[in-house]
N, C-alpha and C positions, 0 to 999 in steps of 0.2 A: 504494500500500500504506500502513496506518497500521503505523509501527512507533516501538519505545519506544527510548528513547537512556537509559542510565542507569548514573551512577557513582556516586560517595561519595570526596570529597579534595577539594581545591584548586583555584583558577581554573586552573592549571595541566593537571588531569590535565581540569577542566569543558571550556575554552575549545575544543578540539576537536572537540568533540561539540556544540557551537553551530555553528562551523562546517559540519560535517556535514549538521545539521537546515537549517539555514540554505538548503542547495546544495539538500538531499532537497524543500523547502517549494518552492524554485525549479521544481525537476523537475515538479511536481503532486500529489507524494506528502503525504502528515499525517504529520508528525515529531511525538511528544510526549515531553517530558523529564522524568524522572521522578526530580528531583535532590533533597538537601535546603534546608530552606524559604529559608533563608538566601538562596538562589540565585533565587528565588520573581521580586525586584525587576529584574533582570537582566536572566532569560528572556521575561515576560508583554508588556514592550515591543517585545518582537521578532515578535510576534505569534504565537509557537510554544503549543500547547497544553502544560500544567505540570500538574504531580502533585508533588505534599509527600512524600519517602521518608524516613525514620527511618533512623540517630539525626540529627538536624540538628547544623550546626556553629556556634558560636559566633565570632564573627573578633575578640571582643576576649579569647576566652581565653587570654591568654597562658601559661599554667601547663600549657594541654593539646599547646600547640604546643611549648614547652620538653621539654616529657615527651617526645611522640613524636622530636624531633629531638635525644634523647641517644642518642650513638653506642653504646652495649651495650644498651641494653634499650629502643631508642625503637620500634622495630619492632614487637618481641614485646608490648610497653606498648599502642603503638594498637592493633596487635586487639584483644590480650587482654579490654582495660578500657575499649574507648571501641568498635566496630566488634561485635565478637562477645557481649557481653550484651545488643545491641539488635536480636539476627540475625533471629530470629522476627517485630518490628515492622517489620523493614526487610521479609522474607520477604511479609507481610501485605501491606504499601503497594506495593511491585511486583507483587504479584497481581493488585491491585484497576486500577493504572495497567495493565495487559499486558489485562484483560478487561473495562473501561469507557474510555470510556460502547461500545466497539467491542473485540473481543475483535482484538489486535494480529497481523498478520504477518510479523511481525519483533520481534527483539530486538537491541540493540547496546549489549552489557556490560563494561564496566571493570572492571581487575580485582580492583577495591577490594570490587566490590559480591560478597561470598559468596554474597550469598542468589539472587543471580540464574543462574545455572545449574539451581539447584535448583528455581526458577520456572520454568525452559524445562523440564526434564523432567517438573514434577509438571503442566503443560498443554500440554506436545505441541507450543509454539510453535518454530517454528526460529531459530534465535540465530546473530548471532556475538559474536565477545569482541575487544576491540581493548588493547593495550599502547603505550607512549608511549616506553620505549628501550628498546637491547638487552637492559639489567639484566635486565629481567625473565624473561628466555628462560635463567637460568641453564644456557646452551651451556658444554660440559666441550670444544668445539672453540673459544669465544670468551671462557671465562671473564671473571667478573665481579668489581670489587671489592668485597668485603662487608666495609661500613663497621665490625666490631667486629674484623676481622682482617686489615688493609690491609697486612700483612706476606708474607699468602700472596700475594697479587696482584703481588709483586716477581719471583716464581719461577714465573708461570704461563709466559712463556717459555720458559726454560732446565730444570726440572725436569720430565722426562715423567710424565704421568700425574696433574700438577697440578688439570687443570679436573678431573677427576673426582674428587679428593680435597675441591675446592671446593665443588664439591655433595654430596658425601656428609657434611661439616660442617656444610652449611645443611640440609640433611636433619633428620641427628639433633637439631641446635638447635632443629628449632621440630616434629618428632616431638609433641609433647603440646597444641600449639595448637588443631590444629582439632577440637577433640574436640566444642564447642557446635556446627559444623556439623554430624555424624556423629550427632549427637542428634537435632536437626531430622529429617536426614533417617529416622531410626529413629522420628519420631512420625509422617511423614506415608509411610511403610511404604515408603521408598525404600532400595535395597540400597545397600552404604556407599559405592561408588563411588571412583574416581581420589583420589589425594592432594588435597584442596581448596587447600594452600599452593602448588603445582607442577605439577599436571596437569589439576585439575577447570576451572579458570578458563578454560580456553583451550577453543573452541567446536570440535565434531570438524566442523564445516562450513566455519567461516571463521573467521579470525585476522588481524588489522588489523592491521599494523604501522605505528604512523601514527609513521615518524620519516624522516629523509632514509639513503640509502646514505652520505652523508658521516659517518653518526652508525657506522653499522653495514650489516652486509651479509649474506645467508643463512647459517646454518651446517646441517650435516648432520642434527640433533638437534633443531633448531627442530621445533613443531607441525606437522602435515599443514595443508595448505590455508592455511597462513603469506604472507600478502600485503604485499610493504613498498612503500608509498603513496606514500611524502616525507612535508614537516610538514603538519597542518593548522593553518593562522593564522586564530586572533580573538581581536583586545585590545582590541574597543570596549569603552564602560562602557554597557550598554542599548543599544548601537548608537553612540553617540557616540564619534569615534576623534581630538577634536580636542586639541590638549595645552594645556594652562593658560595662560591669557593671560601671566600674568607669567614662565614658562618661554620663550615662544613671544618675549620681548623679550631675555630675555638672549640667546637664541640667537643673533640678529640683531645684538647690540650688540658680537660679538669672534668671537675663533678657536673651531672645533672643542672642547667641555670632553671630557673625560672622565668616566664618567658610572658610579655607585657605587648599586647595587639589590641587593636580595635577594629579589625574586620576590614572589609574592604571600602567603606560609606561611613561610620563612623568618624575613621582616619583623618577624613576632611574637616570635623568640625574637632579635634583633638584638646586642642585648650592647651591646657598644662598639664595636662594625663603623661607625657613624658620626661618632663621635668620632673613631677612627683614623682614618679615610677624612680626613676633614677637616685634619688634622695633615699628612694623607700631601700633600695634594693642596697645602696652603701650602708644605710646605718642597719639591714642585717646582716652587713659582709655576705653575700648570698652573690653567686653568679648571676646573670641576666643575660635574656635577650629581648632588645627595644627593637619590633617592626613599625617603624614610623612613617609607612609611606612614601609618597614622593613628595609634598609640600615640607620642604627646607625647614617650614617655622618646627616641626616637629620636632626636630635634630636638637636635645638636651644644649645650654650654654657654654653650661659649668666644662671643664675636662672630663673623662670619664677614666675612670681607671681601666686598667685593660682584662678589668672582671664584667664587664660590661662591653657590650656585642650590639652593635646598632646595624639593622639592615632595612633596606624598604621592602622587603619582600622577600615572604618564604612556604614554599606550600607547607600546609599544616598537618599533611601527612606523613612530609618528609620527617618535619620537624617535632613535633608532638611527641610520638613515642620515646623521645631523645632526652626530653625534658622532666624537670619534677613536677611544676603547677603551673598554670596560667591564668595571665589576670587579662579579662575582656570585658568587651562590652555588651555581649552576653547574647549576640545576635545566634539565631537558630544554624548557619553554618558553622560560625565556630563555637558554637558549643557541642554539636553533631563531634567535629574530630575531638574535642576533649574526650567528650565519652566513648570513641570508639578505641580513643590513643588509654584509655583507663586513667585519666588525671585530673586530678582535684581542680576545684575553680573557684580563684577570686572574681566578682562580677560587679561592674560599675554598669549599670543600664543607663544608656541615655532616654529613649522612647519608643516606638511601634508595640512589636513584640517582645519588646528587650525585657521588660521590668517581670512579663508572664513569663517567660522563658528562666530569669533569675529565681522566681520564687519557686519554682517547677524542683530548680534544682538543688535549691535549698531544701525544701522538701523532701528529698531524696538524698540529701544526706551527704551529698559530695560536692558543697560549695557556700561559701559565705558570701553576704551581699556590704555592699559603700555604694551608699548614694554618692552621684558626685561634688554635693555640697558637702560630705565632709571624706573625701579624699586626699589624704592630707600624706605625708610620708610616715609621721610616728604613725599613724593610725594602720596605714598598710604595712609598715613592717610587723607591729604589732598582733595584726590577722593573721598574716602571711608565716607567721615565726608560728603561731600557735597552731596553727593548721600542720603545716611541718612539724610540729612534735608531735601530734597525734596523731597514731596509723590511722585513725577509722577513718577518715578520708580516703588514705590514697585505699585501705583493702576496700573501702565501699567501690568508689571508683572503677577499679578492678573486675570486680561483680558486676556491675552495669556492662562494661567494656565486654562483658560475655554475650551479657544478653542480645546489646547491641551486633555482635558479631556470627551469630544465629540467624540475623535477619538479609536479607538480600533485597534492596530497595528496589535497586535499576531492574532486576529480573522481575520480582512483582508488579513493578509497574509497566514492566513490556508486555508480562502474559496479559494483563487487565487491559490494555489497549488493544492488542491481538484478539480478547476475550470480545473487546466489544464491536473492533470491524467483523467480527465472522456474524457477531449477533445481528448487525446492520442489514446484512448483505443476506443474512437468511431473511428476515425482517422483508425486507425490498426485493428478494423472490417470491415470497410470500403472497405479496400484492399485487406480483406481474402478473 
């Protein structure tokens, strides 16, 4: 089957859906990607067929990555101002990918992409939609943290009827957002259809849930045809997964460091995450490695001593298993390698799904949490030291690191796609 794989976010929400195509190209099928162009250099190495979707992302914007990852309005700000004025050209360029140069049989949607749903119904192609953690299934049986009011998430325990109060506040908060969808669909004479923030995303055929049962687990409420897969892992750069020569010497030259990221989208709005970090990690006398990106401001001031390893970049599979703990931003990819690498996690969330992702894994027994108003260096040494004297971290860790490695995400998610062209096309004999 030729089918289109296509989102709009981060290496993070992308790198899956590499994976995926990757297994799918295996199989015999034509995967093509239909990502922004940004992503152009990535994909074409890999030998996958590539389609330019609108709006593209910039990776040295730092002022759009700040915007979106302010905890009261970064949400509402990325649609409003950066994802839904470009809905129409996004709408367009998934068209033109889903019925060239091969009109597709298949769809596989993220749920960033709005416009793609609306492309499945306005051509008849069958879809599914895939999510990256529970966040996203706002279950009133699993409620979620929502990063502008992490106060309610103290009382979804103890106060009954809390998850449905959760969602009926994320309701009416974003009530006025999808209104450029509802247009769309009003120009191209489609009836208004399911909530687009809540219910349109999710495919009524299939729904990916590409994350491990360590993250999360079925609820009642979740979508029909809801499938949870495990992770799907790809951190190469173009396919290269090898780590930087002069990384690859420190490693070799002393103990286990401790190892200080923020993901691939984070990175941009950093702050002072590495300057602490580096403070933190001298006054434990503790090894390090700072992945600070490519934006220069990241690069600590001060000297570093040469216990301390600064690189912009390192796949986290390479590197993970190498190390003792990591401190992050607690995004659902790199918390995916902690668990699969078996290592404890410090976790600073900045917003989306960070802070539900953090509490998940506090929960679970193999991670502490720092807000980033008090990230401070004693404070992180302080954690960080206490963590490191206590095994029940790294043996919890360990134990996850199994479970998770029991699971096969990318094969799950190819049989389930397989599963459901064969269902289609009986489906549409059927009728012949």
């Amino acid at each position: 089957m030729r089918i289109v794989l296509s989102n709009i976010g981060t290496f993070g929400d992308i790198n899956p859906l590499i994976a995926i195509a990757l297994e799918l190209k295996r199989r015999g099928h034509t995967p093509a990607m239909a990502l922004p162009e940004v992503y152009r250099p990535k994909i074409v190495p890999l030998g996958l067929e590539f389609h330019a979707l609108r709006p593209d992302i910039d990776p040295t914007n730092t002022i759009l990555v700040e915007m979106i990852y302010d905890v009261k309005k970064g949400t509402e700000r990325g649609l409003r101002e950066f994802l839904f004025p470009a809905l129409r050209q996004t709408y367009d360029d998934l068209l033109d990918a889903a019925t060239r140069p091969a009109r597709a049989d298949l769809l596989l949607l993220g749920e960033l992409n709005y416009a793609g749903p609306v492309v499945a119904e306005a051509t008849g192609i069958p879809w599914a939609s895939y999510v990256l953690a529970p966040f996203s299934f706002f279950s009133i049986y699993d409620p979620p943290v929502l990063p502008p009011y992490p106060r309610l998430a103290k009382a979804d325990r103890t106060v009954p009827g809390m998850g449905r109060a959760i969602r009926r506040v994320a309701q009416w908060v974003t009530r006025k957002w999808p209104e450029p969808i509802y247009a769309l669909r009003r120009e191209l004479g489609l009836p208004p259809g399911p909530n687009p923030i809540f219910d349109a995303k999710y495919s009524p055929y299939l729904v990916l849930a590409l994350f491990s049962r360590v993250l999360g687990v079925e609820q009642k409420d979740w979508p029909a045809h809801t499938r949870i897969t495990g992770f799907c892992f790809y951190d190469a750069d173009a396919g290269n997964a090898e780590l930087p020569a002069h990384l690859k010497k420190f490693l070799a030259a002393g103990e286990p460091p401790v190892v200080f990221t923020l993901g691939s989208a984070a990175v941009l709005a950093a702050g002072p995450f590495y300057e602490l970090s580096a403070k933190a990690a001298k006054r434990m006398g503790a090894r390090a490695v700072l992945l600070i990106g490519a934006d220069p401001r990241n690069r600590p001031q001060e000297k570093l001593s040469d216990s301390i390893c600064v690189a912009e970049y390192a796949p986290y599979s390479a590197l993970f298993p190498r190390v003792r703990m990591v401190a992050h931003q607690g995004g659902v990819g790199t918390t995916a390698q902690c668990l699969r690498a078996g290592k404890p996690m410090l976790i600073m969330p900045f917003s989306h799904d960070q802070p539900d992702n953090a509490r998940r894994m506090k929960r679970r027994k193999v991670a502490r949490v720092i807000q980033r108003a008090s990230y401070t260096p004693s404070r992180v040494a302080r954690t960080l030291g206490a963590m490191l004297d206590e095994p029940v971290y790294a043996e919890r860790a360990q134990s996850l690191a199994q479970e998770v490695a029991r699971e096969d995400g990318v094969r799950s998610a190819c049989d389930a796609l397989e599963e459901l062209q064969h269902r289609t096309c009986a489906a549409s004999k059927a009728q012949g």
